[in-house]
LUMBA-209451 format. One record per atom (N, C-alpha, C): chain; residue number from 1; atom name; x, y, z; residue in one letter. Coordinates in pm, whole numbers. Example, Ala and Ser with C-alpha at 12.3 -4.5 7.8 and 13.67 -1.06 7.14 Angstrom:
// residues 2
<rec cadena="A" num="1" atomo="N" x="1319" y="-569" z="780" residuo="a"/>
<rec cadena="A" num="1" atomo="CA" x="1230" y="-450" z="780" residuo="a"/>
<rec cadena="A" num="1" atomo="C" x="1320" y="-330" z="780" residuo="a"/>
<rec cadena="A" num="2" atomo="N" x="1285" y="-225" z="708" residuo="s"/>
<rec cadena="A" num="2" atomo="CA" x="1367" y="-106" z="714" residuo="s"/>
<rec cadena="A" num="2" atomo="C" x="1290" y="3" z="787" residuo="s"/>
***
This chain:
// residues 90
<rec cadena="A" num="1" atomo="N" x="83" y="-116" z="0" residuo="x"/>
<rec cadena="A" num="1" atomo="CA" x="0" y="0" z="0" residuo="x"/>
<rec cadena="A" num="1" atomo="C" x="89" y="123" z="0" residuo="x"/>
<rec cadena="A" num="2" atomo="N" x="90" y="217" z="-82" residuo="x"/>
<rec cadena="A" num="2" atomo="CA" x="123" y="380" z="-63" residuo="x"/>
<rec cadena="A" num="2" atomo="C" x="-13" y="433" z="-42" residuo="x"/>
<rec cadena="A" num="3" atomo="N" x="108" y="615" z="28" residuo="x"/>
<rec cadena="A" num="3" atomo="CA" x="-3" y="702" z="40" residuo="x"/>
<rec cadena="A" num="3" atomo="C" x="65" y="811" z="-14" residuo="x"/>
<rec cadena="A" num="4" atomo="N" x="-44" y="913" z="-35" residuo="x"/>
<rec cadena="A" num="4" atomo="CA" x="-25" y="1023" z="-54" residuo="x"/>
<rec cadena="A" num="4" atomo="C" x="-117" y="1176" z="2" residuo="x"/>
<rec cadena="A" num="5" atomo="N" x="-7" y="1245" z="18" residuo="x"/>
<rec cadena="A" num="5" atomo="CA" x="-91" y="1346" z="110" residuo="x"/>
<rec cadena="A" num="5" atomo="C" x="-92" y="1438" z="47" residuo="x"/>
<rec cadena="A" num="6" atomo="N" x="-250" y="1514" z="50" residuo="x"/>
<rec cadena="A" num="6" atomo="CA" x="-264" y="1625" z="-62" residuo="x"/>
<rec cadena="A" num="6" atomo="C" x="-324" y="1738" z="87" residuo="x"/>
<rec cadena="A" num="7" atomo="N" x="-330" y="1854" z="80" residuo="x"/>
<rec cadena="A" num="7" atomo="CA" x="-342" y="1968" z="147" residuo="x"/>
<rec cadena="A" num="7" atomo="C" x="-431" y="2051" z="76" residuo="x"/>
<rec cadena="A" num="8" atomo="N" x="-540" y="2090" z="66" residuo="x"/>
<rec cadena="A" num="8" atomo="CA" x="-644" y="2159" z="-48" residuo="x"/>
<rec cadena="A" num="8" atomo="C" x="-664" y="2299" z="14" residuo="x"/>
<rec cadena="A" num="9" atomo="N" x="-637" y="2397" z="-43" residuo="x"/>
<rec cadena="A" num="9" atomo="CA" x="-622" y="2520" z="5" residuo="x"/>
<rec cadena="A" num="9" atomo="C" x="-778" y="2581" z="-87" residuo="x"/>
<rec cadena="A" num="10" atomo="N" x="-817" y="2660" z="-5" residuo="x"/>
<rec cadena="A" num="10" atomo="CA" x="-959" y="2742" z="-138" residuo="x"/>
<rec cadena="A" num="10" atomo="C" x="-879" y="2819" z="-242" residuo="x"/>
<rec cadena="A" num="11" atomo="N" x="-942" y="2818" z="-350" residuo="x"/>
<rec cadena="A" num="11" atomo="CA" x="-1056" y="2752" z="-367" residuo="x"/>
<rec cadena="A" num="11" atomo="C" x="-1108" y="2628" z="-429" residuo="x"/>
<rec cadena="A" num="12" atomo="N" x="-1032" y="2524" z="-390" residuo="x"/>
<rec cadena="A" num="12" atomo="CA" x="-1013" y="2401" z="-402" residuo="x"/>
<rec cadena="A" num="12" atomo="C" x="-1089" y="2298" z="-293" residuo="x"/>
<rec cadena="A" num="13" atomo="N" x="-1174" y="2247" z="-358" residuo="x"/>
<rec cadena="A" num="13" atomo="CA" x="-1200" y="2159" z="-287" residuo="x"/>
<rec cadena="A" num="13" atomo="C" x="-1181" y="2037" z="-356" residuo="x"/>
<rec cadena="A" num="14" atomo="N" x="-1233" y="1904" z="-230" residuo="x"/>
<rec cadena="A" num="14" atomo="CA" x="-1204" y="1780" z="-271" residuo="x"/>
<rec cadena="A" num="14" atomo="C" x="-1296" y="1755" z="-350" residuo="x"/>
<rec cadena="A" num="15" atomo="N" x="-1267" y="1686" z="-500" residuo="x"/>
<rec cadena="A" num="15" atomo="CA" x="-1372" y="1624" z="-618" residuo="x"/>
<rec cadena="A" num="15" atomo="C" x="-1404" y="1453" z="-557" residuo="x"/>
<rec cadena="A" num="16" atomo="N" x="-1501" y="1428" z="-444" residuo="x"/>
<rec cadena="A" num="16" atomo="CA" x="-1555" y="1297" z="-475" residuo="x"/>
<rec cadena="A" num="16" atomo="C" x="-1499" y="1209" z="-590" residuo="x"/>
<rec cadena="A" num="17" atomo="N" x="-1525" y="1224" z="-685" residuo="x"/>
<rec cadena="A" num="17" atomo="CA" x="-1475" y="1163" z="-873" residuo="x"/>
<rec cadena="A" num="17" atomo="C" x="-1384" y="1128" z="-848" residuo="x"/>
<rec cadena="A" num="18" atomo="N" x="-1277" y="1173" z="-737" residuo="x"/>
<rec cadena="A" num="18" atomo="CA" x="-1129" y="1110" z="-762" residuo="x"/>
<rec cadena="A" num="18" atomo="C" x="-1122" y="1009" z="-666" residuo="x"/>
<rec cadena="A" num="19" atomo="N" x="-1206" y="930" z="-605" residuo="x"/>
<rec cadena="A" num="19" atomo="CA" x="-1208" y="841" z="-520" residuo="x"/>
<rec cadena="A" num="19" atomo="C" x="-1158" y="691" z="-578" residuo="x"/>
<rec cadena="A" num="20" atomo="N" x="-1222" y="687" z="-693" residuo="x"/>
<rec cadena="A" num="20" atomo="CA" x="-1182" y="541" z="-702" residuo="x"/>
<rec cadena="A" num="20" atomo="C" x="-1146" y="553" z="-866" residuo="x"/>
<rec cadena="A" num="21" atomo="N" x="-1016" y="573" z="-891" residuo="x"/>
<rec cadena="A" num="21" atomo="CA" x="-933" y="605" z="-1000" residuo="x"/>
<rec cadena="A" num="21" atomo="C" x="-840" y="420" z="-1057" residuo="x"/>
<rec cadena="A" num="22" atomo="N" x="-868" y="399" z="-1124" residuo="x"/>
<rec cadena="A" num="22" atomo="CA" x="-765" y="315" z="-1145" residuo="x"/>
<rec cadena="A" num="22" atomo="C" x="-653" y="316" z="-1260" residuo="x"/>
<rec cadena="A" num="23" atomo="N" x="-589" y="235" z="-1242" residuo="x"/>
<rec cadena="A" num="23" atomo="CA" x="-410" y="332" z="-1373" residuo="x"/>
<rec cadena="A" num="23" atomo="C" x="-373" y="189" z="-1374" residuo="x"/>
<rec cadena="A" num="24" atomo="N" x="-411" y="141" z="-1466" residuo="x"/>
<rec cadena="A" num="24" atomo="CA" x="-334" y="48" z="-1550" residuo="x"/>
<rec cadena="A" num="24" atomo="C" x="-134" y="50" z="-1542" residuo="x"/>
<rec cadena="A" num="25" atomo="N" x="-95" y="-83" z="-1441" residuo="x"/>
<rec cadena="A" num="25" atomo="CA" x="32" y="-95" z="-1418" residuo="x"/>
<rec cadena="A" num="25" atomo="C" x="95" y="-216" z="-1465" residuo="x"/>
<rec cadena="A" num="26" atomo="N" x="229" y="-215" z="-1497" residuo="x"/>
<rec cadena="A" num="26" atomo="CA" x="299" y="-287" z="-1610" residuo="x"/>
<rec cadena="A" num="26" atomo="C" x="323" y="-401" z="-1495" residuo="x"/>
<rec cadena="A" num="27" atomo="N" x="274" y="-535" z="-1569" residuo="x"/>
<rec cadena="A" num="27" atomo="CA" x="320" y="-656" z="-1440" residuo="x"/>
<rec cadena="A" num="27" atomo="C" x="322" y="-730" z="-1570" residuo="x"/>
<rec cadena="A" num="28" atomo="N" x="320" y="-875" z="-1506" residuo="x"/>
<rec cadena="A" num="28" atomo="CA" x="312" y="-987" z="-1579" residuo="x"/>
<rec cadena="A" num="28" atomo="C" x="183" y="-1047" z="-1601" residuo="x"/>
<rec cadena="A" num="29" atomo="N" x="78" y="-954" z="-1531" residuo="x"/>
<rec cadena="A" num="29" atomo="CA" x="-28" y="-1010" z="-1600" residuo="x"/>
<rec cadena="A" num="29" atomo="C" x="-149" y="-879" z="-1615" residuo="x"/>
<rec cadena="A" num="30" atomo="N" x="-162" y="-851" z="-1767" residuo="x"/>
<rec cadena="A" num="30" atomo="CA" x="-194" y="-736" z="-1829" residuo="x"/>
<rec cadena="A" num="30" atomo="C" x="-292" y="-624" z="-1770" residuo="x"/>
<rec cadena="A" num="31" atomo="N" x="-394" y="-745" z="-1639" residuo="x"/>
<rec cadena="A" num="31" atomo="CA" x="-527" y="-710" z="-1603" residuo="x"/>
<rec cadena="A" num="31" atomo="C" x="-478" y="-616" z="-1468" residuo="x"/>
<rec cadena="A" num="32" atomo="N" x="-378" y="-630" z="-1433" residuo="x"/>
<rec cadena="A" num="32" atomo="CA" x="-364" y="-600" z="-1292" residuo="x"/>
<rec cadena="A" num="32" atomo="C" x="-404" y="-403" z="-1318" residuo="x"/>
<rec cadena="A" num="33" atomo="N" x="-407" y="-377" z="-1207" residuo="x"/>
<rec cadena="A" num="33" atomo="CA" x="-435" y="-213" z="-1250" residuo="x"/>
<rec cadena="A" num="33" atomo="C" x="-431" y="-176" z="-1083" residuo="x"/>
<rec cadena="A" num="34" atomo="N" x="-388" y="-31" z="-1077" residuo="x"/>
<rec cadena="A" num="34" atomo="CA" x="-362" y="7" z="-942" residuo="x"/>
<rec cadena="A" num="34" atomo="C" x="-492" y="128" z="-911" residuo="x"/>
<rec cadena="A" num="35" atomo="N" x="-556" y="98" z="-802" residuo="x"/>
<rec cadena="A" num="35" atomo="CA" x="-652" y="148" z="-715" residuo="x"/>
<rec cadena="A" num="35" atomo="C" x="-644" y="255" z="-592" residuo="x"/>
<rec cadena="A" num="36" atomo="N" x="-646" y="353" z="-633" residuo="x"/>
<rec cadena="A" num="36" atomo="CA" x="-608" y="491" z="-545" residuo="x"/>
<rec cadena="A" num="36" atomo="C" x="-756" y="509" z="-481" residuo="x"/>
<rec cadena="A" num="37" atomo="N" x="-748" y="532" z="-314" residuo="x"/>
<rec cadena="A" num="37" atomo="CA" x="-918" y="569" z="-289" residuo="x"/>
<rec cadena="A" num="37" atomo="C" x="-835" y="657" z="-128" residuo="x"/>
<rec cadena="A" num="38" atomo="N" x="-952" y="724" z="-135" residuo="x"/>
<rec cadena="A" num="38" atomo="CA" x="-908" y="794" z="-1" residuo="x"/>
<rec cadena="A" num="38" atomo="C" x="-904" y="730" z="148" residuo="x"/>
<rec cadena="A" num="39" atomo="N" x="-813" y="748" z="220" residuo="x"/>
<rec cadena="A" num="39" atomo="CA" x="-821" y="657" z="362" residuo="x"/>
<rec cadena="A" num="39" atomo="C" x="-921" y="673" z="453" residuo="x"/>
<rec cadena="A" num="40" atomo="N" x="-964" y="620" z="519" residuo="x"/>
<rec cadena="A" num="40" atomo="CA" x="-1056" y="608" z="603" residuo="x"/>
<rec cadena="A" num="40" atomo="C" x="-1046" y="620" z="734" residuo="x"/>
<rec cadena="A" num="41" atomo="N" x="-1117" y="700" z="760" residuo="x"/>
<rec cadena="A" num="41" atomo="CA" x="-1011" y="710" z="957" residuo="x"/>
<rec cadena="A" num="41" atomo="C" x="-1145" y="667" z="1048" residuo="x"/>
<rec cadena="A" num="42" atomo="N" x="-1179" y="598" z="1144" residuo="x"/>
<rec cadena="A" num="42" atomo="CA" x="-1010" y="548" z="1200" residuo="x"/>
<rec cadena="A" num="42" atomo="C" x="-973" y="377" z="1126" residuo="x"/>
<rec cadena="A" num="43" atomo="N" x="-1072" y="360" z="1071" residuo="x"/>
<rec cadena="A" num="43" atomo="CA" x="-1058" y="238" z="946" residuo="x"/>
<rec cadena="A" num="43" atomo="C" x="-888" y="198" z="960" residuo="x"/>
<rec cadena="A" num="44" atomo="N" x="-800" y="319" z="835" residuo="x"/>
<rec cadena="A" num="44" atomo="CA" x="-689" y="300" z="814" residuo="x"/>
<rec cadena="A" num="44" atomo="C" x="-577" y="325" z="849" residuo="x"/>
<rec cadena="A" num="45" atomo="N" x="-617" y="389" z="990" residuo="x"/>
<rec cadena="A" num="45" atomo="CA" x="-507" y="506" z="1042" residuo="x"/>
<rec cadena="A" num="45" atomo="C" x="-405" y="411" z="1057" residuo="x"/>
<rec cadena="A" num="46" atomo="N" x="-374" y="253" z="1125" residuo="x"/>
<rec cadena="A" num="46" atomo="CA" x="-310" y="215" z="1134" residuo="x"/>
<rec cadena="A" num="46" atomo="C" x="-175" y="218" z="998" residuo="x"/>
<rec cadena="A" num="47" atomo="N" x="-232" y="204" z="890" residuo="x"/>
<rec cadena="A" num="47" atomo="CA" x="-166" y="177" z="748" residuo="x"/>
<rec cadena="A" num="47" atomo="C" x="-120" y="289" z="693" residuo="x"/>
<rec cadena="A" num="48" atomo="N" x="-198" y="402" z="756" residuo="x"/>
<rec cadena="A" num="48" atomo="CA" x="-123" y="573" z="752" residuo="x"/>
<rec cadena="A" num="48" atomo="C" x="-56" y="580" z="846" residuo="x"/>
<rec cadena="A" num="49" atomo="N" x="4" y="582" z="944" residuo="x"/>
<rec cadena="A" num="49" atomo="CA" x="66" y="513" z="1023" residuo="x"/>
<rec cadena="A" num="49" atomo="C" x="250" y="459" z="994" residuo="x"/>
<rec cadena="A" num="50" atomo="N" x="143" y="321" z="922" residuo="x"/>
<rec cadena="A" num="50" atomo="CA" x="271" y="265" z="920" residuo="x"/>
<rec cadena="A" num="50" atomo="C" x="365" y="310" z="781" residuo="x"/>
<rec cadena="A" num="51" atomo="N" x="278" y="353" z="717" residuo="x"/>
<rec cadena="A" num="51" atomo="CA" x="351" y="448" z="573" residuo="x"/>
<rec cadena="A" num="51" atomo="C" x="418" y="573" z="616" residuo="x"/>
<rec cadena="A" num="52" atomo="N" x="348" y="630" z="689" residuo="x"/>
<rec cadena="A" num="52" atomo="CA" x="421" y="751" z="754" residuo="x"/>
<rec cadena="A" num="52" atomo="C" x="576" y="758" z="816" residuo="x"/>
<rec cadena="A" num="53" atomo="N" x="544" y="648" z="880" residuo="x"/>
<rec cadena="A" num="53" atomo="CA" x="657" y="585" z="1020" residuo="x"/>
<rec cadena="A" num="53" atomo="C" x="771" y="557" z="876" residuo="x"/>
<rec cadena="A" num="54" atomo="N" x="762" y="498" z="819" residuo="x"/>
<rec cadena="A" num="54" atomo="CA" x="856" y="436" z="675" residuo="x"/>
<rec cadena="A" num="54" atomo="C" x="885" y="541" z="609" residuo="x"/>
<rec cadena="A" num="55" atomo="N" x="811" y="670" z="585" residuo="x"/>
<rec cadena="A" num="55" atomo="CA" x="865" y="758" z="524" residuo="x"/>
<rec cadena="A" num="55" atomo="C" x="983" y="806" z="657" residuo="x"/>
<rec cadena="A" num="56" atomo="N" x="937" y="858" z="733" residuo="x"/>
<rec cadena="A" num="56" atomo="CA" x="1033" y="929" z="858" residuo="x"/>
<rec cadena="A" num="56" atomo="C" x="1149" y="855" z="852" residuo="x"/>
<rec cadena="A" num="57" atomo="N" x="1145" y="697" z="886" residuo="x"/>
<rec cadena="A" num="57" atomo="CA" x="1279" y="653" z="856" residuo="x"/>
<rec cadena="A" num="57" atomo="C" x="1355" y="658" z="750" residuo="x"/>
<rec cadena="A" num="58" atomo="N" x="1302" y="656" z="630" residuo="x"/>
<rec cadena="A" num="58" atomo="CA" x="1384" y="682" z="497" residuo="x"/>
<rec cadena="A" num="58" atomo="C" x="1427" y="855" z="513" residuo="x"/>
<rec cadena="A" num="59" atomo="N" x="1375" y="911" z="564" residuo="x"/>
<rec cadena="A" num="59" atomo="CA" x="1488" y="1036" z="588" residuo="x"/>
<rec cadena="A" num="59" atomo="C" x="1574" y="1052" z="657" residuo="x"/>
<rec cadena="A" num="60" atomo="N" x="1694" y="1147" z="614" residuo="x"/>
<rec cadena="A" num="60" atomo="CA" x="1796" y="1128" z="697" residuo="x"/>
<rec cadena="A" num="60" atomo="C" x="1810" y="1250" z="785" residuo="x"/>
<rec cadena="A" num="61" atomo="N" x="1687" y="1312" z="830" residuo="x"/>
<rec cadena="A" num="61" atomo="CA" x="1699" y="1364" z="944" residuo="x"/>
<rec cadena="A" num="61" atomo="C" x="1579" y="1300" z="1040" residuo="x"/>
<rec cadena="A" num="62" atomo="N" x="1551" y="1371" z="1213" residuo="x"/>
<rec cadena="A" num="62" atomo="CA" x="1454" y="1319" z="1303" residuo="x"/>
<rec cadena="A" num="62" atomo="C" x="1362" y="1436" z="1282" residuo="x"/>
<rec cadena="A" num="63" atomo="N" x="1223" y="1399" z="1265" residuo="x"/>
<rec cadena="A" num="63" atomo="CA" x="1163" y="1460" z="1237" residuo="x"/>
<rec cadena="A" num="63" atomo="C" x="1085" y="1484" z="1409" residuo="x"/>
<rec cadena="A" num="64" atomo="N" x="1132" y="1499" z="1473" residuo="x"/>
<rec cadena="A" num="64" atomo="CA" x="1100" y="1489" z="1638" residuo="x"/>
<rec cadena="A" num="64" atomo="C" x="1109" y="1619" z="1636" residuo="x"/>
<rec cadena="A" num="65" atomo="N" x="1149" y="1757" z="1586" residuo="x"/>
<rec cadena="A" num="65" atomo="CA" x="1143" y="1873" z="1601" residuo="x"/>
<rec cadena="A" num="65" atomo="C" x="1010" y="1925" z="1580" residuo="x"/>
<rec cadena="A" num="66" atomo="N" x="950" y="1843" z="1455" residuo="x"/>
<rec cadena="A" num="66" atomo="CA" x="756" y="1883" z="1415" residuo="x"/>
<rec cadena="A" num="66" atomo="C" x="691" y="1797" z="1496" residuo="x"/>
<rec cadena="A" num="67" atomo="N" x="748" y="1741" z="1597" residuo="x"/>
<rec cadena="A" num="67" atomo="CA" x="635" y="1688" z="1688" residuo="x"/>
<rec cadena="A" num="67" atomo="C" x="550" y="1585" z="1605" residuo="x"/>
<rec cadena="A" num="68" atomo="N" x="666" y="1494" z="1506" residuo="x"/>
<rec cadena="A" num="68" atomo="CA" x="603" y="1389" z="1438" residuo="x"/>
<rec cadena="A" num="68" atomo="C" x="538" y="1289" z="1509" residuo="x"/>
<rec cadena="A" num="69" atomo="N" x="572" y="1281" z="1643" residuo="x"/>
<rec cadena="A" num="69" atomo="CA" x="475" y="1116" z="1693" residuo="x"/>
<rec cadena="A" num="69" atomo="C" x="355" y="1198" z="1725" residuo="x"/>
<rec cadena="A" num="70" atomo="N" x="304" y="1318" z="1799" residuo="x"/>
<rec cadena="A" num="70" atomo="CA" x="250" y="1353" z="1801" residuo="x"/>
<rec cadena="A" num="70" atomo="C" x="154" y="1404" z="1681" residuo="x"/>
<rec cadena="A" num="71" atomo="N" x="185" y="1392" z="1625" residuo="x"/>
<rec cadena="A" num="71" atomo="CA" x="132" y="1392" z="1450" residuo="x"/>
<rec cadena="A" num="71" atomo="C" x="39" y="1272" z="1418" residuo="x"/>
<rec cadena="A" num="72" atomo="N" x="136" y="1182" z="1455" residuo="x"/>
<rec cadena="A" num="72" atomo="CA" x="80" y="1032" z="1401" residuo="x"/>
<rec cadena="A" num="72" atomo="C" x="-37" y="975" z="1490" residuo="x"/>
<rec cadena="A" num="73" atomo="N" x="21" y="1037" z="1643" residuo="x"/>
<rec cadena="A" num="73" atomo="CA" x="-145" y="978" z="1755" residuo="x"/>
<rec cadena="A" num="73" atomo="C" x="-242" y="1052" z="1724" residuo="x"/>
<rec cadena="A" num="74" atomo="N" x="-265" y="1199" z="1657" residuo="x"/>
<rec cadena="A" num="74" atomo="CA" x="-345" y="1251" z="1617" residuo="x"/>
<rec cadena="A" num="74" atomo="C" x="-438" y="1225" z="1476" residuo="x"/>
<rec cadena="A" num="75" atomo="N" x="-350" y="1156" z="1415" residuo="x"/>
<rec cadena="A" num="75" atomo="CA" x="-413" y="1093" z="1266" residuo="x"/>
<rec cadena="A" num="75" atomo="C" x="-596" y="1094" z="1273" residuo="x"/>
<rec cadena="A" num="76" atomo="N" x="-649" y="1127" z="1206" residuo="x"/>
<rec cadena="A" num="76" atomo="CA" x="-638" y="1262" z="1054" residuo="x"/>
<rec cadena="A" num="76" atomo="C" x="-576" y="1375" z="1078" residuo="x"/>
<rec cadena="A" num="77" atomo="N" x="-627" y="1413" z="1181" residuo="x"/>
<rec cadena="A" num="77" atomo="CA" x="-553" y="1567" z="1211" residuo="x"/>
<rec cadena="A" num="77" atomo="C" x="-565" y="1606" z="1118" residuo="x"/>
<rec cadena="A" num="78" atomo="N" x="-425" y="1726" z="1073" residuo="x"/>
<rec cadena="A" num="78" atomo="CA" x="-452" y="1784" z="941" residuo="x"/>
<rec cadena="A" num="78" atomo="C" x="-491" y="1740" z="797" residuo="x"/>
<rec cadena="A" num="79" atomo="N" x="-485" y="1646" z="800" residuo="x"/>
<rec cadena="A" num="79" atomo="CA" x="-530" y="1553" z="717" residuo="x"/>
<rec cadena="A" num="79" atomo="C" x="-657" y="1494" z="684" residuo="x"/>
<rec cadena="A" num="80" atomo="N" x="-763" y="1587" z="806" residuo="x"/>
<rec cadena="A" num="80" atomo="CA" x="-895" y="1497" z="788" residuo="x"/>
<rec cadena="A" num="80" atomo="C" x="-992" y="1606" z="661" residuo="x"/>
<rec cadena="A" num="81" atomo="N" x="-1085" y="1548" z="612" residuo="x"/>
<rec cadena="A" num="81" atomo="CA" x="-1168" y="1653" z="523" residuo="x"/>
<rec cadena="A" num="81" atomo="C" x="-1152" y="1755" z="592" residuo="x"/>
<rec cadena="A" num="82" atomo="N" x="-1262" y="1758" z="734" residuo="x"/>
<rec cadena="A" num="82" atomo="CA" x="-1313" y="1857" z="759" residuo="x"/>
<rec cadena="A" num="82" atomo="C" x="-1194" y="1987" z="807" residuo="x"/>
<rec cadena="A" num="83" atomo="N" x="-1058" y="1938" z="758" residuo="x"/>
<rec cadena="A" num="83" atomo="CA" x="-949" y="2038" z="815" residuo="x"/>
<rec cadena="A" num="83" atomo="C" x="-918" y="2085" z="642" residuo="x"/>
<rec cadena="A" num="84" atomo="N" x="-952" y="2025" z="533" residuo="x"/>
<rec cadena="A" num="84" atomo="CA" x="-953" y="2069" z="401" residuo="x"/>
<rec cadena="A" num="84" atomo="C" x="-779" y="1985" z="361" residuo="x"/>
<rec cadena="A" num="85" atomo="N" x="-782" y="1877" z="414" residuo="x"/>
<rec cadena="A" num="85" atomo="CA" x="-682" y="1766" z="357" residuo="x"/>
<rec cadena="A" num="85" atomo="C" x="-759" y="1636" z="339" residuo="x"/>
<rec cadena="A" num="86" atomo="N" x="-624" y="1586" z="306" residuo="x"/>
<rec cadena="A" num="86" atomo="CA" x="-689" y="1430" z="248" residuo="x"/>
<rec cadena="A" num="86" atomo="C" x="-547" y="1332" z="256" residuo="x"/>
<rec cadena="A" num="87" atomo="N" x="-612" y="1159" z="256" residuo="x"/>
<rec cadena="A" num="87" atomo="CA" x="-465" y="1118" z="267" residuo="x"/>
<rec cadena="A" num="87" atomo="C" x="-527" y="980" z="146" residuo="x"/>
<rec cadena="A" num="88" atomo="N" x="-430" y="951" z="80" residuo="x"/>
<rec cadena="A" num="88" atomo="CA" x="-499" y="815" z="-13" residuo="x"/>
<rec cadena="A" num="88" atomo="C" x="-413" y="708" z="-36" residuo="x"/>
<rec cadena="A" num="89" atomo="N" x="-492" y="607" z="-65" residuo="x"/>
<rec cadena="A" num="89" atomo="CA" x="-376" y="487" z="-57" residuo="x"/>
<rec cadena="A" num="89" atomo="C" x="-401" y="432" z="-205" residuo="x"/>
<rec cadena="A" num="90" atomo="N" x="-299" y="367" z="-206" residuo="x"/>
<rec cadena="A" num="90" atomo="CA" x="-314" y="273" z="-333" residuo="x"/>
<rec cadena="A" num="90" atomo="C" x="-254" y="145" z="-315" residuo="x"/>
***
């Protein structure tokens, strides 16, 4: 699973329509196709979470200065609709 985090500033809002997108991906078997939908809280928080936690380690600094764990027990947080973000998996 990936995610991706989008931030929607006005006058932008979120288009519903982009919920369940699929994109045809190169495998060994032609049908496969990749499925982007928005996360679900508290459904997925775990899997935002653990994508999150994996990004932080692939950087090579501590992100403990933005009060990242505190970030993550808060999940949606900035990230929820009603804060005008979004987080999606595929």
């Amino acid at each position: 699973m990936f995610a991706a985090t989008i931030s929607l500033t006005p006058p932008h809002t979120f288009d519903p329509t982009w919920t369940r997108l699929k994109y045809p991906m190169t495998s060994r078997q032609p049908s496969s196709c990749l499925t982007i939908r928005p996360a679900i809280f508290p459904r997925d928080k775990q899997h935002v979470a653990t994508l999150f936690l994996a990004y932080a380690h692939s950087l090579p600094i501590d992100l403990s200065f933005q009060n990242f764990a505190s970030e993550l027990a808060a999940l949606p947080g900035q990230y929820a609709a009603e804060e005008r973000g979004a987080v999606f998996l595929a």
